[in-house]
Steps between C-alpha positions, in 0.01 A plus 500: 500500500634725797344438831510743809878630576736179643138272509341753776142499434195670718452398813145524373294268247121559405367176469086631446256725531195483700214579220212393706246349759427120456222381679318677809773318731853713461610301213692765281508433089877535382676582155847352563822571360684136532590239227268316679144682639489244786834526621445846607406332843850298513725830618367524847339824617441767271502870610355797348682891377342643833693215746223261594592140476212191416547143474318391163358168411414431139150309548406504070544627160249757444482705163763730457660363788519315825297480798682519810433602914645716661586500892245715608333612244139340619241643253433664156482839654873454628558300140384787272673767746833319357435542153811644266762420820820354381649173686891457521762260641862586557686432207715236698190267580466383100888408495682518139285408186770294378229371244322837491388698160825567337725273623782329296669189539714593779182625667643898511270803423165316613199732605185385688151606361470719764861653441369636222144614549441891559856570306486743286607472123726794342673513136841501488437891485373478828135600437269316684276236284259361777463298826508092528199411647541131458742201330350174317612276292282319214753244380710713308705692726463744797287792420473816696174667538539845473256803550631802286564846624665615200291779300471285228340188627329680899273249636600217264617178579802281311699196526853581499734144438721417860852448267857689512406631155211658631563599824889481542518721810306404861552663802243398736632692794428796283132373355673507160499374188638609127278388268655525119136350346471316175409709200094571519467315813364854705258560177338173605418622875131441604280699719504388833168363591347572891560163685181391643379363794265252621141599486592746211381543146607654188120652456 
């Protein structure tokens, strides 16, 4: 797989999402984006798309998520006012995923989670197939969560397999990926179900 032109990647990296108060003190609920949920509180400070900056501190695994503080966010109103911002670090401040998803044995063409979350996937014809929205793995390989845009599968959800056969081009500087999917593997898409919070109910 192809990485950014020469290695350069962007300067930014979305590590989470805020997606929620927790608790009436300032504690914020958080859907991460790294290998590891916790870790997302190992980078240093975080800082948002409109330029303000926050030290976190992971305090718990909550559903969905993490719990973390923080700096001066001091109650739910402030909490809840956060809801849907994006946190970043500078590229520079996770170093090389030498052991990253997709990595070989000479520990080339490695991509973090986050690298790849909020890429979008095209076909080799360029048309545009849907947005990651998150990467696990279940034991059997690295899997990318995708939500489709296509007019086929709209609002659906599928896991596309992280391999050169399947996606042989990544350029994260671009937010790109070509996708050449397994036959049927888009007629298997789900519909995306609404994530909920806490205090919620399907009724």
């Amino acid at each position: 797989m192809a990485g950014g032109s020469d290695g350069v990647l962007p300067t930014d990296v979305l590590l989470g999402a805020v997606s929620g108060a927790h608790g009436v003190r300032g504690d914020v609920r958080l859907k991460t984006f790294t290998e590891d949920p916790a870790a997302i509180g190992d980078y240093g400070p975080v800082h948002t798309e409109d330029g303000r900056v926050f030290t976190l501190k992971v305090t718990k695994p909550v559903k969905g998520g993490m719990a973390a503080k923080l700096d001066g966010v001091t109650d739910r109103d402030q909490a809840e006012a956060l809801k849907g911002t994006r946190l970043y670090v500078s590229r520079e401040a996770l170093g090389h995923p030498s052991d990253g998803l997709g990595a070989d044995d000479d520990g080339d063409e490695a991509y973090f989670h986050a690298d790849l979350v909020d890429c979008v996937l095209v076909s080799e014809q360029n048309e545009e197939i849907g947005r990651v929205t998150a990467v696990h793995d279940f034991g059997a390989g690295d899997l990318l969560d995708v939500l489709r845009s296509d007019a086929e599968g709209a609002g659906k959800t599928v896991l596309v397999p992280f391999t050169r056969a399947v996606c042989p081009e990544v350029d994260i500087a671009a937010r790109r990926i070509v996708c050449v999917p397994p036959v049927g593997l888009l007629d298997e898409a789900e519909p995306l179900e609404e994530e909920l919070g806490e205090g919620e109910s399907r009724d």
